[in-house]
N, C-alpha and C positions, 0 to 999 in steps of 0.2 A: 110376179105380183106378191105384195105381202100380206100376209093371213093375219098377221101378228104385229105388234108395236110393242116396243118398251120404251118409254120414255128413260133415259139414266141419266143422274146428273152425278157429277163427283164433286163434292165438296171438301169433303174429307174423308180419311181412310176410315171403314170399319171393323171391329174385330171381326178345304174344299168339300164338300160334299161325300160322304160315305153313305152306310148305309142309313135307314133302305132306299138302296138304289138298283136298280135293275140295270144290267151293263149299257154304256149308251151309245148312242151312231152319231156317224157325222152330221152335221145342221149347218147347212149356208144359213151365213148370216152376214148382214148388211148391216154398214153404220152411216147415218149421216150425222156431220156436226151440228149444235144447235146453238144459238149463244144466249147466255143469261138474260140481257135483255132489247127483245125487239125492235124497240124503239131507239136504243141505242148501244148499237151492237159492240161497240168497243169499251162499253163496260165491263169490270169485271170485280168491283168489289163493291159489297155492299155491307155498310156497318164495319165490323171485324174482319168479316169473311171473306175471301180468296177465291171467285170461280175457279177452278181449275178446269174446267171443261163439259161437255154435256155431248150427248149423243141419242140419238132417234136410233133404238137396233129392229132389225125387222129379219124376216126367212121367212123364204117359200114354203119351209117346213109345214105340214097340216098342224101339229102338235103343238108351234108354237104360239105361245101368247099368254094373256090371264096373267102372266107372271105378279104373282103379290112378295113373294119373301123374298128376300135379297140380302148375299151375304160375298163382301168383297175379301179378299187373305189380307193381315194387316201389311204387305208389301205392295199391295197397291196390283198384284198381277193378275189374280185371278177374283175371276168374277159367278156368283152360285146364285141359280133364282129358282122358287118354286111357283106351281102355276096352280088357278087353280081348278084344272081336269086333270091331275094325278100328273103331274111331268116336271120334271128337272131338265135346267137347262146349265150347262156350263162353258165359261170360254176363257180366254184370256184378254185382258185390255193393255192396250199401247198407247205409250204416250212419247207427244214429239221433244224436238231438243230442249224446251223451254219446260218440260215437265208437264205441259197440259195433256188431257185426254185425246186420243188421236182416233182410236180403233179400237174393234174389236174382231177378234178372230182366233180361229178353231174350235167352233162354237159345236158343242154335243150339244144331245138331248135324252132323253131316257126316263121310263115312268118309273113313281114313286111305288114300291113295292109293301107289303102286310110284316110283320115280323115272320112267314111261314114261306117270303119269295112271291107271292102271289100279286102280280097288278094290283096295285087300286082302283075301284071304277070310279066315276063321276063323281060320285055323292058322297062314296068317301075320302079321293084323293082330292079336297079341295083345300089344300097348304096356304096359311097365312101369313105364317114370321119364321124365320129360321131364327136360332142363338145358338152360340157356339159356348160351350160348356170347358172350365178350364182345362180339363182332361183330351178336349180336343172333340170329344164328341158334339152332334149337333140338338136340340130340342127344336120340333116342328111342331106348330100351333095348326087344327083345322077346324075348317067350319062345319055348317050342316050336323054332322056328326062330332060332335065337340068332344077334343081328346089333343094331348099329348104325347108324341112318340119320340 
């Protein structure tokens, strides 16, 4: 059963995850596909734009879910989200022969850690946006206790 949903769509690519990260474990995770639009599902563009594919991810994982920040590598492979009860989720996405979004899989998970290695609890590990910084590092936005890391 799933604890967790993430809705993901790919539309296009965005500008992995280091620290703070606490090392992370394996996470089943599950994709189902979804298509852009219900009513007609064999749409796929809208205006300019290109669906490339959409996915429902889900795991049995306790930890997973809440994901708010989301950060893809600009090759389209891997996929970074933060939640927000302090946890990192990362996998890799698959796509079929046509190039659309097919999967996801080899999904970790692992909590967001203090500059000192320490968990974040609740209140503090609740992660908003990631940004990737040109240097390759990341900037994480959180709530509740509003701060920048």
């Amino acid at each position: 059963m799933c604890r967790g949903v993430l809705v993901f769509c790919l539309a296009a690519s965005l500008p992995l995850f280091s620290s703070p990260a606490a090392p992370g474990e394996p996470s089943p995770v599950s994709a189902r596909p979804i298509v852009l639009n219900p009513g007609d599902p064999a749409q796929t563009v809208v205006g300019k734009l290109q669906y490339l594919g959409g996915l429902e991810i889900g795991s049995s994982e306790a930890r997973f879910g809440g994901l708010s920040a989301l950060w893809v590598s600009p090759d389209g492979e891997r996929l970074v989200a933060l939640s927000d009860h302090g946890h990192w989720f990362r996998a890799r996405l698959v796509y079929d022969e046509d190039g659309r979004l097919a999967d996801v899989v080899d999904g970790e998970i692992g909590a967001l850690v203090d500059p000192h290695g320490r968990p974040l609890d609740r209140q503090h590990g609740d992660a908003e946006s990631l940004a990737r910084m040109p240097d390759g590092a990341f900037i994480v936005a959180f709530e509740r206790v509003h701060r920048l890391w």
